[in-house]
N, CA and C of each residue as an Amber inpcrd file, in Angstrom:
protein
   519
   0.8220000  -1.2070000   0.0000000   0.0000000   0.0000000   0.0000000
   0.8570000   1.2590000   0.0000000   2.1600000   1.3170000   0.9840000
   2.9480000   2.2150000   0.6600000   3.5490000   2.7080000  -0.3960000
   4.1440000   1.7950000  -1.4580000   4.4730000   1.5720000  -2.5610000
   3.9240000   2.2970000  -3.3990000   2.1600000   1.9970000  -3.6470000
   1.1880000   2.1050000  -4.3560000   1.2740000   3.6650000  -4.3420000
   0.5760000   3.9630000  -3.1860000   0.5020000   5.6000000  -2.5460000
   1.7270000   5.9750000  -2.9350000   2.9740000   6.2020000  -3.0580000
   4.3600000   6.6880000  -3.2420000   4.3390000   7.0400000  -4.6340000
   3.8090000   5.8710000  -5.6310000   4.2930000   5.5990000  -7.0580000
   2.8940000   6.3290000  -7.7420000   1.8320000   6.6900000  -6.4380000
   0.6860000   7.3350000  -7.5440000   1.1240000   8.9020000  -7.2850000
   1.4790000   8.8680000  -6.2880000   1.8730000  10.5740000  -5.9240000
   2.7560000  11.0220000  -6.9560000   3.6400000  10.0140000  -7.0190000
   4.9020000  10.7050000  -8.3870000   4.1620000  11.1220000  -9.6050000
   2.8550000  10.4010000 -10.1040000   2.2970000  10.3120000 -10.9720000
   1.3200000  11.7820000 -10.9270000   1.3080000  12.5960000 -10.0110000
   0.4860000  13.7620000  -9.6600000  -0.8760000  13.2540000  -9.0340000
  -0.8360000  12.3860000  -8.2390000  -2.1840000  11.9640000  -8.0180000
  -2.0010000  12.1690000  -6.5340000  -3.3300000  13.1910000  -6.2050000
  -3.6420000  13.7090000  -4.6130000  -3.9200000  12.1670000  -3.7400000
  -2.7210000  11.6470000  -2.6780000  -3.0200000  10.6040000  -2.3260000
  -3.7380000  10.7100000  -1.0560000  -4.3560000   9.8880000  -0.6760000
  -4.7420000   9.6260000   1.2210000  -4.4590000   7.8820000   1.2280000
  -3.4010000   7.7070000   2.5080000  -3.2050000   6.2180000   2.6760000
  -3.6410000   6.5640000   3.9550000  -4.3580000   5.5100000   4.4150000
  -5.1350000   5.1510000   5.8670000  -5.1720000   3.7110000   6.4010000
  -3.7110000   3.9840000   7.3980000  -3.1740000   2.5770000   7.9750000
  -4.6370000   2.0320000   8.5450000  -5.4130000   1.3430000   8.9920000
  -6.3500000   0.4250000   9.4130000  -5.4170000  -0.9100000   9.9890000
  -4.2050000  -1.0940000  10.3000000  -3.5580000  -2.0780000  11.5610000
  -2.9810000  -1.6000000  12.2440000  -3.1130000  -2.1770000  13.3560000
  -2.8740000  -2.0160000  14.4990000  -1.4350000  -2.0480000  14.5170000
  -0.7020000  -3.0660000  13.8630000   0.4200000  -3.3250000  13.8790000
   1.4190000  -1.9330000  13.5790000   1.3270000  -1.0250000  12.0270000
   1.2020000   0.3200000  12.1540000   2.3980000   0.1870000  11.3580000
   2.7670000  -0.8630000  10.4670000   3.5770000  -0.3740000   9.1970000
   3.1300000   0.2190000   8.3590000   2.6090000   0.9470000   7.5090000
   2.3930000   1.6930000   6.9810000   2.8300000   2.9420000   7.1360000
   2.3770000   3.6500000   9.1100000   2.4020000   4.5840000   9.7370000
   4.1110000   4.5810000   9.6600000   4.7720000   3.7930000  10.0940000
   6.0990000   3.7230000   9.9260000   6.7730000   3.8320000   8.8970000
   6.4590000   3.2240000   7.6030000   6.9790000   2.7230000   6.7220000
   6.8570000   4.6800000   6.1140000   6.1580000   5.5140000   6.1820000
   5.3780000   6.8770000   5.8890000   6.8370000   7.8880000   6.9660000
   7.3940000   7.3490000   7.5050000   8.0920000   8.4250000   8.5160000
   7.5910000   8.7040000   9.3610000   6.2870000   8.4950000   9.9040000
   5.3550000   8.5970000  10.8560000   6.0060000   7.9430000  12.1260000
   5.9550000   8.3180000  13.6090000   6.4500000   7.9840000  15.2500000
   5.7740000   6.6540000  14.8990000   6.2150000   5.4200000  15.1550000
   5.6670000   3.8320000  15.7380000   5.6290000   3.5240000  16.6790000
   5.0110000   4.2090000  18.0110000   4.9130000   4.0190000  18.8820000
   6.0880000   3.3320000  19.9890000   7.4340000   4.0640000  19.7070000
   8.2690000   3.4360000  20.3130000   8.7640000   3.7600000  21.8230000
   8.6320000   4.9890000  22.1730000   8.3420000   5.5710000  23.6620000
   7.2070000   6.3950000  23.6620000   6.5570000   5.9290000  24.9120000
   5.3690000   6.5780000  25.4000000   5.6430000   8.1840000  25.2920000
   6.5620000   8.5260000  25.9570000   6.4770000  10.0980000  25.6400000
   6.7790000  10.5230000  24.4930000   6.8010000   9.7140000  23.5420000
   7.5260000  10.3420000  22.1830000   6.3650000  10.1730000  21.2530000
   4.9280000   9.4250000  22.1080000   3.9400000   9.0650000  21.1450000
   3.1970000  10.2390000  20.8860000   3.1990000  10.8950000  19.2950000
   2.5090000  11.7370000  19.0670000   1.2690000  11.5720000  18.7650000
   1.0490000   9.9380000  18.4870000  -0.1790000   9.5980000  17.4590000
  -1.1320000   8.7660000  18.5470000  -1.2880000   8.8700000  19.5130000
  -1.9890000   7.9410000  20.7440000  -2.9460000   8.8340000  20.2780000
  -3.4000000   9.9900000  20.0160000  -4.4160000  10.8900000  20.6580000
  -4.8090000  11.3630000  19.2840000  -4.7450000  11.0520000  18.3170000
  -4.8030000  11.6430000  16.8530000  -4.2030000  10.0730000  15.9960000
  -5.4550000   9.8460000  15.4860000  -4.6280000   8.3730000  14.4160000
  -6.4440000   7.7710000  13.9300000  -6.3670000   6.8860000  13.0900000
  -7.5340000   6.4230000  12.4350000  -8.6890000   5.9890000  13.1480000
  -8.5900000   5.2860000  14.4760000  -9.2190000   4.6130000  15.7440000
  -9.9300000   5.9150000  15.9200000  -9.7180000   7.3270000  15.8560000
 -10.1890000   8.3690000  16.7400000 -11.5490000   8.3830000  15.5710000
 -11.1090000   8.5820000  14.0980000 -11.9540000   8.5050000  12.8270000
 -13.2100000   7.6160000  13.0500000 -13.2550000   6.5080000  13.4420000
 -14.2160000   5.2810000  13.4770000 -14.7310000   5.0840000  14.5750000
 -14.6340000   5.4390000  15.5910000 -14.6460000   6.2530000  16.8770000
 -16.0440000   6.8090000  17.4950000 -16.0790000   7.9460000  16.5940000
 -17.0900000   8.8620000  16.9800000 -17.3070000   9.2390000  15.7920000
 -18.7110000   9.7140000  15.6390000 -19.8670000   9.5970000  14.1690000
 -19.0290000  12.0800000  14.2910000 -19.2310000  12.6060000  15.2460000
 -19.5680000  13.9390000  15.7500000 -18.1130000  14.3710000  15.8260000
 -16.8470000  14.1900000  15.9260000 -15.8750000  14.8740000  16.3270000
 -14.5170000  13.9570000  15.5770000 -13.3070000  14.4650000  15.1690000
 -12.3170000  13.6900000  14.8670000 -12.8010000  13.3440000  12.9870000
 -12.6610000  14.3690000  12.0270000 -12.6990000  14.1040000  10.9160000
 -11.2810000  14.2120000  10.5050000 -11.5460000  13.7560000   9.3960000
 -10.4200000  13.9530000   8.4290000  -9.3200000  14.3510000   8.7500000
 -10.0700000  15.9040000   8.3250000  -8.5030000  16.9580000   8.3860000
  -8.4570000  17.5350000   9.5160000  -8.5050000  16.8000000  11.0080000
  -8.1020000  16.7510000  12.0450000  -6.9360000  15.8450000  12.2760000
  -7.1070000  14.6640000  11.5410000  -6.3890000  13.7840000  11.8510000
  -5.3360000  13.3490000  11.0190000  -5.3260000  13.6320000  10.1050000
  -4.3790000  13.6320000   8.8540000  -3.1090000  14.1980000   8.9720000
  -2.0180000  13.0200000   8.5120000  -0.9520000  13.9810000   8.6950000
  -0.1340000  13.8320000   7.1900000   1.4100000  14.4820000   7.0570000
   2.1050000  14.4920000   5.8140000   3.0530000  13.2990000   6.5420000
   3.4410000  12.3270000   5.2400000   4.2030000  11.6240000   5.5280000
   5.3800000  12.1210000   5.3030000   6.9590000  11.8860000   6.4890000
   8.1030000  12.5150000   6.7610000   9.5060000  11.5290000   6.0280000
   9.8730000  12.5270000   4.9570000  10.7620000  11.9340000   4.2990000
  11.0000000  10.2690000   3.4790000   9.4050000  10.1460000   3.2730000
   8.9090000   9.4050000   2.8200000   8.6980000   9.1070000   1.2810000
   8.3640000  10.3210000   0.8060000   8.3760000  10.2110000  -0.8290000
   8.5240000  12.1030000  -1.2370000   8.6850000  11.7790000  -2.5110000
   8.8490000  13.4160000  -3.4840000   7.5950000  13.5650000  -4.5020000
   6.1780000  13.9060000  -4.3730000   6.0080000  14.8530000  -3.0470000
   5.4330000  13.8920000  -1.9990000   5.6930000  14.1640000  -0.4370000
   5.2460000  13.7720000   0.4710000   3.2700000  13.7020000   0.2900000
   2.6200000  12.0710000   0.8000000   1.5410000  11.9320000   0.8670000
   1.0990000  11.8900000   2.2100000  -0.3020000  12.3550000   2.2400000
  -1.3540000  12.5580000   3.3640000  -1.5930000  10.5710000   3.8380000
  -1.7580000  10.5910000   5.1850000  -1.3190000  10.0270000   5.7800000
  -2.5050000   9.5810000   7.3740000  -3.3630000   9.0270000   7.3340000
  -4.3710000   8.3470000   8.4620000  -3.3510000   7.6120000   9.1290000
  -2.7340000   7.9060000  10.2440000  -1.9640000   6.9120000  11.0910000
  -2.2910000   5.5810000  11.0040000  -2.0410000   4.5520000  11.9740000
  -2.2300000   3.7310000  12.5660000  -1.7660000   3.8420000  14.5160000
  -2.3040000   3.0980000  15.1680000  -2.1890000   3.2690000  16.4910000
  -2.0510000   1.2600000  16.9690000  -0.9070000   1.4680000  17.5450000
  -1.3560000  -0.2490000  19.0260000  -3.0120000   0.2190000  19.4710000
  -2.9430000   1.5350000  20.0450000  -4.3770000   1.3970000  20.6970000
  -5.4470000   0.8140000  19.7000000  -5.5450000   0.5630000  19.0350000
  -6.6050000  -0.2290000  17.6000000  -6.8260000  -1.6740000  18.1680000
  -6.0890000  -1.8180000  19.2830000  -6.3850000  -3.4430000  19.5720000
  -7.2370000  -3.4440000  20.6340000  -7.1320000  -2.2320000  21.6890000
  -7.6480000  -2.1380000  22.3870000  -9.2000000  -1.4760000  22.4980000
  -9.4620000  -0.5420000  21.1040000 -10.4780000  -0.0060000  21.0400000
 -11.8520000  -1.3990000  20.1250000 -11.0460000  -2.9410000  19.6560000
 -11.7770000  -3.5390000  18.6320000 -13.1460000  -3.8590000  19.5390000
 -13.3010000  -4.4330000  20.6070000 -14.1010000  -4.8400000  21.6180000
 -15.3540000  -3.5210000  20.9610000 -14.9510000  -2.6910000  21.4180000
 -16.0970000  -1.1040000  21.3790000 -16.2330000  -1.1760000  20.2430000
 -16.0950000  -1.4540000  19.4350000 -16.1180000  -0.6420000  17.8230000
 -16.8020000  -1.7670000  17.0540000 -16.4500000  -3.2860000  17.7660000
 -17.2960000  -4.2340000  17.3390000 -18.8420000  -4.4050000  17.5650000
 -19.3270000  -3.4560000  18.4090000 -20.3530000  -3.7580000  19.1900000
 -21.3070000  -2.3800000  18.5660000 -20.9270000  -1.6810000  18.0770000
 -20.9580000  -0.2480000  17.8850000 -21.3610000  -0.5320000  16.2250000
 -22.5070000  -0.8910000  15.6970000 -22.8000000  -0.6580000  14.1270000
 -22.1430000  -0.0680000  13.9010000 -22.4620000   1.4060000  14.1060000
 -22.0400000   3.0200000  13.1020000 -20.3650000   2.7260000  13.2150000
 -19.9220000   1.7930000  13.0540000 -18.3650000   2.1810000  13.2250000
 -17.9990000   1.9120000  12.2020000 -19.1530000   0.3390000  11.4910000
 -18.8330000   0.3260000  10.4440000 -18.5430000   1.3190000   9.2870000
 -19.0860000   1.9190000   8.8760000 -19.5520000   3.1870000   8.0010000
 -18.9360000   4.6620000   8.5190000 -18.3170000   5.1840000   9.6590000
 -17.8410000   6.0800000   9.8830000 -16.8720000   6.4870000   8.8440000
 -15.9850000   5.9060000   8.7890000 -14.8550000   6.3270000   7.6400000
 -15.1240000   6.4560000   6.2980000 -16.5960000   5.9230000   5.5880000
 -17.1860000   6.0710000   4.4270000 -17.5420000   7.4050000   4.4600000
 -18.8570000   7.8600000   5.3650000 -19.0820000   9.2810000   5.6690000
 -18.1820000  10.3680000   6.0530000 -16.9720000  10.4510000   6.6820000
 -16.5640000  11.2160000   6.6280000 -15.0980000  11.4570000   5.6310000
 -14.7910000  10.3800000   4.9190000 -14.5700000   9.7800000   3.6080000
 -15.4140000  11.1880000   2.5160000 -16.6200000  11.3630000   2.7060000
 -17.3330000  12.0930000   1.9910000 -17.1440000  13.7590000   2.2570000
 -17.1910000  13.8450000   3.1260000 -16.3400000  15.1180000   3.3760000
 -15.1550000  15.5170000   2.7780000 -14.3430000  15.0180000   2.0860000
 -13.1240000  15.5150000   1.6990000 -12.6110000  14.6710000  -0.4450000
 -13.9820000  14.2690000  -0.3580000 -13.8470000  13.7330000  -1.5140000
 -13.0410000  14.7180000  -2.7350000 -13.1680000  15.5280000  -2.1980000
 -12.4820000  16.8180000  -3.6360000 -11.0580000  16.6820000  -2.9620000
 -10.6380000  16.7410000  -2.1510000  -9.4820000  16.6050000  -1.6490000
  -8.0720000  15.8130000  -2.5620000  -8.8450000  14.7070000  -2.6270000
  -7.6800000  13.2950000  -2.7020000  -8.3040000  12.7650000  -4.4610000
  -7.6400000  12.2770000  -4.7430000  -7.6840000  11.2960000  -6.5950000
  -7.6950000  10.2130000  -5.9440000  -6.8620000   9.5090000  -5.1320000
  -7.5570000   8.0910000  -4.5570000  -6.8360000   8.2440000  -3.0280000
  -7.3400000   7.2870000  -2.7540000  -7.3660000   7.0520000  -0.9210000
  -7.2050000   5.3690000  -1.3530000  -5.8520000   5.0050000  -0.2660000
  -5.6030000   3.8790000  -0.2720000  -5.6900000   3.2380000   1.1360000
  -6.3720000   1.9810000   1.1850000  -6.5030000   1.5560000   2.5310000
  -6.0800000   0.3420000   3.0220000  -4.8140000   0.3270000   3.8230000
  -4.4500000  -0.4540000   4.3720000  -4.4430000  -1.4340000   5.6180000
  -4.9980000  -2.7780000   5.3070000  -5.2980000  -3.5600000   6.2830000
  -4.7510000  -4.3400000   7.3900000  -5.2060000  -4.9380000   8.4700000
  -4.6310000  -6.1420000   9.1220000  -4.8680000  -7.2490000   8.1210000
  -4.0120000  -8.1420000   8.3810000  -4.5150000  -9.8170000   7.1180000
  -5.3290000 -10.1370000   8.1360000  -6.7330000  -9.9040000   8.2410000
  -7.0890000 -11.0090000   9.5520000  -8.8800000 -10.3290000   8.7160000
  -9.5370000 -11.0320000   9.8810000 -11.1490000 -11.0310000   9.3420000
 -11.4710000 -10.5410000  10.5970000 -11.4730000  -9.0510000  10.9970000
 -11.8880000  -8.5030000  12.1810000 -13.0880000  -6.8320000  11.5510000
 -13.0920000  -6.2180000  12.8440000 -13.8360000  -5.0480000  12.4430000
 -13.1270000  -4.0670000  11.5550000 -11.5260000  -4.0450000  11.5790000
 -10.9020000  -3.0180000  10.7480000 -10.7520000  -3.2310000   9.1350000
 -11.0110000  -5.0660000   8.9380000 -11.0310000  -5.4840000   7.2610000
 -12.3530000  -4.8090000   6.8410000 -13.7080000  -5.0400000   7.6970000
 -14.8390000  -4.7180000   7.5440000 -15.1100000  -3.0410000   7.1620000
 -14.5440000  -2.6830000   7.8800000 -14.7760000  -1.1120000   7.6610000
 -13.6370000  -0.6050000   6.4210000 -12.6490000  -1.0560000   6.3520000
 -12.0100000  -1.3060000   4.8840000 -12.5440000  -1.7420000   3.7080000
 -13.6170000  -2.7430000   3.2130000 -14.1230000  -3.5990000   2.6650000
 -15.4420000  -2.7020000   2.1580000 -16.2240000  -2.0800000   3.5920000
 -17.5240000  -1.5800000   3.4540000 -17.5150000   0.0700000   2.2990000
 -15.8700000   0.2650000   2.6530000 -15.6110000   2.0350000   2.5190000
 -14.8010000   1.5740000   1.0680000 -14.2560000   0.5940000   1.1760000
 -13.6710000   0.9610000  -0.3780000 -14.4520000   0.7470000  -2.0740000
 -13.8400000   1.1870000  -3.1430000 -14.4050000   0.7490000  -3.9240000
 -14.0290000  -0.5570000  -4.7120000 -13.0180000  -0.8680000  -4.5590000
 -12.1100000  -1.7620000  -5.5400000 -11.1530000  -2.4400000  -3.8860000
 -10.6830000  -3.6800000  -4.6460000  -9.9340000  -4.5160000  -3.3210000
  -8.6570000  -5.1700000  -4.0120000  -7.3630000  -4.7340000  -3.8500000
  -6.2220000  -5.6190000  -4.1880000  -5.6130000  -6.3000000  -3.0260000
  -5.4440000  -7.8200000  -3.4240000  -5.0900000  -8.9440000  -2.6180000
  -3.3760000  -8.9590000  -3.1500000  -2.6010000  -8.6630000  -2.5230000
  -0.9420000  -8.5520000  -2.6320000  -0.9520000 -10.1850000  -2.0440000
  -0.1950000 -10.9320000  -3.1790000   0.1750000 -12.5470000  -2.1250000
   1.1450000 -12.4710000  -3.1340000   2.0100000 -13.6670000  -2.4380000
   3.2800000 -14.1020000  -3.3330000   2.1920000 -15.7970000  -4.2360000
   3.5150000 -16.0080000  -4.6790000   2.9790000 -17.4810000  -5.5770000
   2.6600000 -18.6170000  -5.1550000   3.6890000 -18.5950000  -3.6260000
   3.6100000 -20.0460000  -3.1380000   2.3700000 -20.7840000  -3.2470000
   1.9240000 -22.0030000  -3.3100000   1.1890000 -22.6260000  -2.6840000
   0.1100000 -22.0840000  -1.2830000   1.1660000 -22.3930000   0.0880000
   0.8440000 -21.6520000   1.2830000  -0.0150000 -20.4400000   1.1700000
   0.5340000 -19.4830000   0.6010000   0.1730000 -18.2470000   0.9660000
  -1.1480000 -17.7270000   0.2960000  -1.6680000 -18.7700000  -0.9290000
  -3.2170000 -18.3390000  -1.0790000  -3.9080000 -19.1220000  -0.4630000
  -3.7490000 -19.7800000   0.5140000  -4.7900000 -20.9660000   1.1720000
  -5.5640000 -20.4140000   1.8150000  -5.5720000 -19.3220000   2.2750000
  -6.7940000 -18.3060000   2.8720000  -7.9330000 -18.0250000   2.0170000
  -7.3030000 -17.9110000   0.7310000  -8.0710000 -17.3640000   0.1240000
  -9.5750000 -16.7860000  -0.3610000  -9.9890000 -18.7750000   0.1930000
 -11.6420000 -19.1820000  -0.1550000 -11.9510000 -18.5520000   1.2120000
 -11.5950000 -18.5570000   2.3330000 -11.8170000 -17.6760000   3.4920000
 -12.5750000 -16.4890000   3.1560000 -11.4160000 -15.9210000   2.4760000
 -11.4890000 -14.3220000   2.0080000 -12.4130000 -13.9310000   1.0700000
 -12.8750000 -15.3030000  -0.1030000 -13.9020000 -15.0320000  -0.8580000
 -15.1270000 -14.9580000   0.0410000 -14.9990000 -15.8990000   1.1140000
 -16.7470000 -15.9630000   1.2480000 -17.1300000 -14.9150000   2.3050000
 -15.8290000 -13.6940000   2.8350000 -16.0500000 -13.2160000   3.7850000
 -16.6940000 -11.9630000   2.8520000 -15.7910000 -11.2450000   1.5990000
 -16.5090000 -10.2420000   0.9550000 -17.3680000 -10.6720000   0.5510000
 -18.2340000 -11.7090000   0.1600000 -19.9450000 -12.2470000  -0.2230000
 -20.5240000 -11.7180000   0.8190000 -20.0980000 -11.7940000   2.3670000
 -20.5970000 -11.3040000   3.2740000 -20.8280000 -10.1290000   3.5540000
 -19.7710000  -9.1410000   2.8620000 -19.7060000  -7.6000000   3.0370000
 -20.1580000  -7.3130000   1.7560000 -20.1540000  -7.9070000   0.4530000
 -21.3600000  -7.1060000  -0.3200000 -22.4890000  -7.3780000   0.0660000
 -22.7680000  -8.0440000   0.6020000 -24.5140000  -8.2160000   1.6290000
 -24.6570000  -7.3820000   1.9160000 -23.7870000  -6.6520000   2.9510000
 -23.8940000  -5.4210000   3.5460000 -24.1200000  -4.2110000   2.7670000
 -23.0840000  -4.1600000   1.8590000 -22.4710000  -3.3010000   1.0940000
 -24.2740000  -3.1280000   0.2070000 -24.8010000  -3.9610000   0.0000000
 -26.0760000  -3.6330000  -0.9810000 -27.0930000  -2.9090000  -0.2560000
 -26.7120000  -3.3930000   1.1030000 -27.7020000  -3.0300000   1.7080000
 -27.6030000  -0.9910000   2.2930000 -26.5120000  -1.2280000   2.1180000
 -26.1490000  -0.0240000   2.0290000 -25.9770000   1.1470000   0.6740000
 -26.7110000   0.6240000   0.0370000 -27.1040000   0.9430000  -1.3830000
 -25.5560000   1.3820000  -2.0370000 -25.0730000   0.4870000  -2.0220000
 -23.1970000   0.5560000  -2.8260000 -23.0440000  -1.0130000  -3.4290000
 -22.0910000  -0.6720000  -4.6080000 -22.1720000  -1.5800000  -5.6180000
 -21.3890000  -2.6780000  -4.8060000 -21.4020000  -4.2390000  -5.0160000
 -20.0910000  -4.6640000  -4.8960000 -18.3730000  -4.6540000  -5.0370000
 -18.2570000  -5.2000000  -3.8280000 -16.3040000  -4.9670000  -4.4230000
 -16.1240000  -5.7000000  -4.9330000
């Protein structure tokens, strides 16, 4: 996803990448703090978790930052946070969490040429709200054998989220 975002920016294209793991390469991989000392954490209190969060406060271009020595020109940038592991419990339980980042996604649509969204590999609330908000879905795997064995997983989980997704009057991914 970093890559992607880097190589469309060169191309003149207004990017937004929006880490969605917890884990928070992206946020790193961007020049962005990785949570490596508590006092040095700038992004505990400002990062994507705050976005999905709350329907009323914490948009966009509150939370958005420039990625640091990262690419020529530098791209806009949705953190990632550790706290994302701790907020999944609430956010699972919480419908509107799904759809938060779609709606306020809509707010800034003139902003950005594409918005890229980067996932956990896992089947939790942050693939879902990735899945529900995007339009299009690229699966990065190598060739092995191993590494597509998820796969049929992964098919029958987006059957599950264009369910949603229709119901939410949006096309399939």
């Amino acid at each position: 996803s970093t890559n992607l975002a880097a190589a469309l920016s060169k191309k003149g294209y207004r990017v937004l990448l929006i880490d969605l793991d917890a884990q928070a390469n992206s946020t790193f991989a961007t020049g962005l703090v990785k949570f490596q000392f508590e006092e040095e954490d700038d992004l505990r209190d400002r990062n994507v978790c705050h976005l999905i969060s709350s329907a009323d406060t914490n948009f966009i271009h509150e939370i958005v930052r420039e990625s640091q020595y990262f690419s020529d020109p530098e791209i806009s940038v949705i953190p990632a946070h550790i706290n994302l592991i701790d907020k999944q419990v609430d956010l699972t339980t919480t419908m509107a969490s799904r759809t938060r980042l779609s709606e306020k996604l809509k707010r800034v649509e003139n902003n950005y040429d594409v918005v890229i969204i980067d996932t956990p590999p896992s089947r939790d609330i942050y693939a879902e709200v990735a899945l529900l908000t995007a339009d299009y879905l690229i699966i990065p795997s190598d060739l092995k054998p191993f590494a597509n064995q998820g796969l049929p997983t992964v098919k029958n989980f987006i059957k599950t989220i264009n369910e949603n997704r229709k119901a939410l009057g949006k096309q399939p991914i």
